[in-house]
C-alpha positions as CSV (number, residue, x, y, z in Angstrom):
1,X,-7.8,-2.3,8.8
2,X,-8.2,1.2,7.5
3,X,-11.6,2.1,6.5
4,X,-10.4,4.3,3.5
5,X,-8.3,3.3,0.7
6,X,-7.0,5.0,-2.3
7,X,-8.7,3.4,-5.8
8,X,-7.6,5.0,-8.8
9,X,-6.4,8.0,-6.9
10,X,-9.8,8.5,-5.1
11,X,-10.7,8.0,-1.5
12,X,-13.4,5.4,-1.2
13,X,-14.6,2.5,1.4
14,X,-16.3,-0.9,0.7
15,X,-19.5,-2.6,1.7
16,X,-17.5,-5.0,2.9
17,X,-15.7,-2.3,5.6
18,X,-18.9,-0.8,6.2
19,X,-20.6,-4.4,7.0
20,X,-17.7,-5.3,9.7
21,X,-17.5,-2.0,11.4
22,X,-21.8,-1.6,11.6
23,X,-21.9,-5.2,12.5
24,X,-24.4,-5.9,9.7
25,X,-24.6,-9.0,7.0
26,X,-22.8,-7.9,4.1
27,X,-25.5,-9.4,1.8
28,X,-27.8,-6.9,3.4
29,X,-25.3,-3.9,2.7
30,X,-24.6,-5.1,-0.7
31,X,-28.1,-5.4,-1.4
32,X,-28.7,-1.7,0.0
33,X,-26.3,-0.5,-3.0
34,X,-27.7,-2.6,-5.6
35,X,-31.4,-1.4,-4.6
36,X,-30.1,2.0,-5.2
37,X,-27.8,2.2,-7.6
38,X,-29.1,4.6,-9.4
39,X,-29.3,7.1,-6.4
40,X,-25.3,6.4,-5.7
41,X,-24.7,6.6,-9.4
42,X,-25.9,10.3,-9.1
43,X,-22.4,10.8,-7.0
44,X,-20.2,8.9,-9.7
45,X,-19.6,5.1,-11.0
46,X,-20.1,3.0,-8.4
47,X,-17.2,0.2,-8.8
48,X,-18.2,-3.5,-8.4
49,X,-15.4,-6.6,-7.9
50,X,-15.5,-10.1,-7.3
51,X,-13.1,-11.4,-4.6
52,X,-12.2,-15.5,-5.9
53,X,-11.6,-17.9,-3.7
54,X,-7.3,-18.9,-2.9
55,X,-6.4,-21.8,-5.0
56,X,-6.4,-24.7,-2.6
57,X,-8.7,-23.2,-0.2
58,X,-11.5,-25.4,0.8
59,X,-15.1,-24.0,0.0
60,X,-16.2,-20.7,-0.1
61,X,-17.4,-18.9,-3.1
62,X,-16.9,-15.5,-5.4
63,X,-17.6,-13.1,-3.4
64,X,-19.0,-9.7,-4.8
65,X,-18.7,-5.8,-2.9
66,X,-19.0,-2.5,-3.8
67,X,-16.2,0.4,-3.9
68,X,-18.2,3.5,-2.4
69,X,-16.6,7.2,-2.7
70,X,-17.2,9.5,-0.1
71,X,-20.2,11.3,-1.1
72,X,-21.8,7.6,-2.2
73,X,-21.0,6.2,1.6
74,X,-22.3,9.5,3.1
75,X,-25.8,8.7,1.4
76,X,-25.9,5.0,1.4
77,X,-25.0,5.4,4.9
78,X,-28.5,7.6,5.6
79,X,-30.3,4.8,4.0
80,X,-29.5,2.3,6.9
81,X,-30.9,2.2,10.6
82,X,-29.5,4.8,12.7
83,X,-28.5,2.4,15.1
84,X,-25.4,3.2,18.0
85,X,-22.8,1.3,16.1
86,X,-23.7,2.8,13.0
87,X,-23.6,6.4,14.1
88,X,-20.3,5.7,15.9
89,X,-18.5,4.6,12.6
90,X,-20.3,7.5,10.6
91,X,-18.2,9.6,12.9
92,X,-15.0,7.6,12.0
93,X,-15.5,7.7,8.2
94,X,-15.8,11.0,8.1
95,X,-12.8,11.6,9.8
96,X,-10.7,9.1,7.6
97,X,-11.7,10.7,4.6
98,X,-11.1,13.9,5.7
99,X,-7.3,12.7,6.7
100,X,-7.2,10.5,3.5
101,X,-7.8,14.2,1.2
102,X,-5.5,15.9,3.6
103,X,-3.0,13.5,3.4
104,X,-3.6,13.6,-0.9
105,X,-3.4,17.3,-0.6
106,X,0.1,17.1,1.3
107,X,1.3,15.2,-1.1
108,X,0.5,16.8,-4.1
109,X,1.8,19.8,-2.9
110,X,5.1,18.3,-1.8
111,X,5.2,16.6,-5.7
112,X,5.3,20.3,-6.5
113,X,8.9,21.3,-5.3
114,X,11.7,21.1,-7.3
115,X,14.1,19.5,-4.6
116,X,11.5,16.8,-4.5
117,X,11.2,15.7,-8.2
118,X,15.8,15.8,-8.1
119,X,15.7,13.1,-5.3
120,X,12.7,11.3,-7.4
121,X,14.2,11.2,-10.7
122,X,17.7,10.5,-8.7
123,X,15.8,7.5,-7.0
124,X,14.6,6.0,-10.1
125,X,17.7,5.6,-11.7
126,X,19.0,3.8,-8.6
127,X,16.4,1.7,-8.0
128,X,16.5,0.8,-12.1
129,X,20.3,-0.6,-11.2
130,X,18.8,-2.2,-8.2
131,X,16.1,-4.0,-10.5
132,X,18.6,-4.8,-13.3
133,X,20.9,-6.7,-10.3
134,X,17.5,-8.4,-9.0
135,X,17.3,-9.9,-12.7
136,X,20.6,-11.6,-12.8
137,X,20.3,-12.6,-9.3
138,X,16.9,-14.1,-10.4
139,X,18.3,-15.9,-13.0
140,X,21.3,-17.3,-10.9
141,X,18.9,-18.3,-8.3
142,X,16.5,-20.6,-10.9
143,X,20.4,-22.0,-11.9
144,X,20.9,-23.5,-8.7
145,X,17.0,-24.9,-8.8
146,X,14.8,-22.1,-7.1
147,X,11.4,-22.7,-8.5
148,X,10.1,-19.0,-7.2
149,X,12.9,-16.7,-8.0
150,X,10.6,-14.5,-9.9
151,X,9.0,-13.4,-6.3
152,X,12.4,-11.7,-5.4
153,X,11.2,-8.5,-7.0
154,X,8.4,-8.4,-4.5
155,X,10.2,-9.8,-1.8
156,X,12.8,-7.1,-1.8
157,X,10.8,-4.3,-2.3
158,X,8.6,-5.5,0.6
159,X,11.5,-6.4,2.8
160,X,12.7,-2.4,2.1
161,X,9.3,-0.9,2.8
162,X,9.1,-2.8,5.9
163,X,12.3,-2.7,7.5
164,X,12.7,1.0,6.9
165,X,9.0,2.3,7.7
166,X,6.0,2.0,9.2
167,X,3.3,2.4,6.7
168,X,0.0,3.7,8.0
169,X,-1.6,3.4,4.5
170,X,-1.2,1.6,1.2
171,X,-0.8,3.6,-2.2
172,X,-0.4,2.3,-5.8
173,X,3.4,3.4,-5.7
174,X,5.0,3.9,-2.3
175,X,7.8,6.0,-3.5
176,X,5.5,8.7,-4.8
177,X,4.3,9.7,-1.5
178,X,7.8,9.7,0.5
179,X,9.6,13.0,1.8
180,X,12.5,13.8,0.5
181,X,14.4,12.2,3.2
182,X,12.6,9.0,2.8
183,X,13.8,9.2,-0.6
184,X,17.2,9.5,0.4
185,X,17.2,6.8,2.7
186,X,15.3,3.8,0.8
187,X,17.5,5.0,-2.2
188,X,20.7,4.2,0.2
189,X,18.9,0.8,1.0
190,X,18.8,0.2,-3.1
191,X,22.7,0.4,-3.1
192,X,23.2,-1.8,-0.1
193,X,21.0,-4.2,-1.8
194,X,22.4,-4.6,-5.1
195,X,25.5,-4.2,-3.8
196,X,25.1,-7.3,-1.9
197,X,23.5,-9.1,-4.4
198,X,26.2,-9.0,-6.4
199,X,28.8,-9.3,-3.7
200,X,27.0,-12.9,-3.4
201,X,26.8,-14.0,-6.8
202,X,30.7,-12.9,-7.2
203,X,31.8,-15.5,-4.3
204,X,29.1,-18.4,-5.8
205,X,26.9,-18.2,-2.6
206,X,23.7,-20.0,-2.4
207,X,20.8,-17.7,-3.8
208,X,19.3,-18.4,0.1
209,X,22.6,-17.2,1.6
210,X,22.7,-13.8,-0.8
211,X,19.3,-13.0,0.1
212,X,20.2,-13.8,3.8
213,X,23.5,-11.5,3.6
214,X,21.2,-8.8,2.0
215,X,18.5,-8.4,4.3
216,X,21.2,-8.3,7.2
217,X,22.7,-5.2,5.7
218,X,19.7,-3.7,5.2
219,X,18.6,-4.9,8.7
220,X,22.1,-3.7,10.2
221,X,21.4,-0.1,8.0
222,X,18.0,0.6,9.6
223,X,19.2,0.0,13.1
224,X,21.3,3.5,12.8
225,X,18.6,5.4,11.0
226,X,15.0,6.4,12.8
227,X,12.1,4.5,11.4
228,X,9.7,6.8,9.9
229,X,6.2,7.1,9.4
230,X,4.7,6.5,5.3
231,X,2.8,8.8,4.6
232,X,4.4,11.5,7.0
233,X,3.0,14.8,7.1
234,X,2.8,18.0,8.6
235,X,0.3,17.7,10.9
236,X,1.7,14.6,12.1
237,X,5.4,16.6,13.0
238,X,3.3,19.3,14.5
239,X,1.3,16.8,17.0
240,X,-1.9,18.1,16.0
């Protein structure tokens, strides 16, 4: 679990993280933030959401939390008992959100140069053919009687992000934060996909069978390329 996530481009936590990691009731740490609202507020909105409850799950009810930014854990965080386990994960969050603005700083940066935003806009258009193959696939597939075709958009992209990295972190758009080889190489994956796809369709394969034959190539791709790290950055390269 990483204790800092991105939420509308911003670095924050949850009470929920901070609850788990301090070994605390979450009731008690949402009630902490709600008691002083106003003081957190003096640092910027403080986000509320309601997690529901799976369909088909048994029990369990809405559950509310708190999205914290840095500055709005760093005080709500002086507010609780300075216990051990506390002080221990103070230390850790304020190493993750140090890394998390690094790591937003890299990026930025590397959104910057020119040879970047080529590969991008080059990306896009591939992965735009990609999609427009995924459509008619999807609609072959709910011919022959799949019922959940529409989840091959996800399932692709996930099966691509997966089988060519290893994400550390999650981010509203992956692609945005890749290196310009990254780019390169998941754009290659968009041609083998589509290019499968179709290959399937043309010889009347089962929809199961074309999605089978696709994630082999991809598969079979990624076992001559090195699996990279997402987001990779300089420090990382450097060992520090």
């Amino acid at each position: 679990m990483n204790l800092v996530e991105l939420k509308e481009k911003e670095p924050v936590t949850t009470t929920l993280i901070i609850a788990e990691k301090t070994d605390t009731d979450h009731n008690s740490v949402f009630k902490l933030v709600k008691n002083y609202t106003q003081d957190l507020s003096e640092f910027g909105v403080v986000g509320f959401e309601i997690h529901k409850p799976k369909k088909g799950s048994k029990g369990g009810r809405p559950l509310e939390f708190a999205y914290l930014n840095e500055d709005q854990t760093t005080l709500i965080m002086t507010y609780m008992r300075n216990s051990e386990i506390v002080r221990e994960f103070k230390k850790k969050l304020v190493k993750e959100f140090r890394k998390m603005k690094n790591t937003l700083s890299e990026i930025s940066s590397r959104q910057q140069n020119e040879e970047w935003k080529q590969l991008r806009e080059s990306g896009k258009e591939t992965r735009r053919q990609e999609t427009n193959i995924i459509k008619i696939f999807v609609e072959y597939a709910e011919k022959q009687g799949s019922q959940n075709a529409g989840k091959y958009y996800a399932n692709i992209t996930t099966l691509e992000n997966k089988t060519l990295f290893f994400i550390q972190e999650k981010f509203p758009n992956l692609r945005n934060i890749l290196t310009g080889q990254q780019l390169q190489i998941i754009s290659s994956a968009d041609q083998i996909v589509e290019k499968a796809l179709k290959e399937g369709m043309e010889q009347s394969l089962h929809y199961k069978e074309i999605y089978k034959l696709a994630k082999e190539r991809l598969e079979l791709f990624a076992s001559i390329i090195p699996k990279t790290i997402v987001p990779m950055l300089q420090i990382e390269k450097k060992g520090e």
